[in-house]
C-alpha angles and dihedrals in degrees: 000000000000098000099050084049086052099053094048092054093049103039102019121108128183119231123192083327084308114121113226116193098154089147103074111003118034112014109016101030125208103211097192094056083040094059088042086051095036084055090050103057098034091066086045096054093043126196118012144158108214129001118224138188149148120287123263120013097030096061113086089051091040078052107042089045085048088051100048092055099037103249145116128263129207121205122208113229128225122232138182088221143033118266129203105317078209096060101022132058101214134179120171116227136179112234105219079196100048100028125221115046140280140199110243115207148184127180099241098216078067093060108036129175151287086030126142094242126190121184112215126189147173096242140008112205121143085350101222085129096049088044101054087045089053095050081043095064099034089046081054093054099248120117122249110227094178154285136269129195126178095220118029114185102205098200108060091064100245095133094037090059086045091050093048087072090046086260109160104225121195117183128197100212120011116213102202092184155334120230121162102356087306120128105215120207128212 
């Protein structure tokens, strides 16, 4: 996606190896770039019958990918503490961009079974959200078609640890490495 490329190149800063792009994708949102992005995936990822992803920051692109192929999304919710293991499905994960550790959840009623899921979310980096989120839908009986991400960094290990468990990954914009403050594209 060139203009996603484009706009990480021009409004994209590195922080401590972390890439911050807040003003256009996951904290001030650009809704024009996101439906352009949502269609994209969505056409990668194929058929599917619900999109799921993370809160907060993987909404807008759960949303807009759930949007361009005229189906639901569901959001996992983040909690402090672990709710009813008969009603939830829950995994704990670690944030490296938050720090400290959370509960994921999602009411299983919401989900269901026997569904074509996809995860969509705003970054991959080392993947243990998106991994959780994978074991979540296939513990709950529903097949796992893929995930799509709208910026993947290769070098932090996130896809190789997807594709350990046969997961298909498509990325909208591929960061291959960060070297002096410069974000460089694939």
């Amino acid at each position: 996606m060139e203009e996603l490329r484009k706009r990480i190149l021009e409004s994209g800063r590195v922080e401590s190896q972390l890439v911050i792009v807040d003003s256009f994708l996951n904290h001030r949102t650009d809704p024009r770039l996101m439906t352009k992005v949502g269609i994209w995936l969505a056409e990668k990822l194929g058929d599917f019958d619900v999109a799921v992803t993370a809160e907060a920051s993987g909404i807008p692109a759960a949303f807009a990918t759930a949007r361009a192929a005229g189906k639901d999304f569901i959001y996992a919710k983040k909690q402090n503490r672990q709710l009813d293991p008969e009603l939830h499905l829950l995994r704990q994960i670690s944030s490296p961009t938050k720090g400290g550790k959370t509960w994921i959840t999602i009411r299983k009623e919401l989900l269901g079974q026997g569904r074509n899921v996809v995860i969509v979310d705003d970054f991959l980096s080392q993947g243990r959200t998106a991994e959780a989120l994978g074991s979540m839908i296939e513990e709950a009986g529903n097949r796992l078609s893929g995930f799509g991400f709208v910026i993947e960094k290769t070098f932090t290990g996130g896809r190789s640890l997807l594709e350990s468990h046969g997961w298909r990954v498509e990325s909208a914009a591929i960061i291959e490495s960060i070297e002096n403050q410069q974000i460089n594209l694939k």
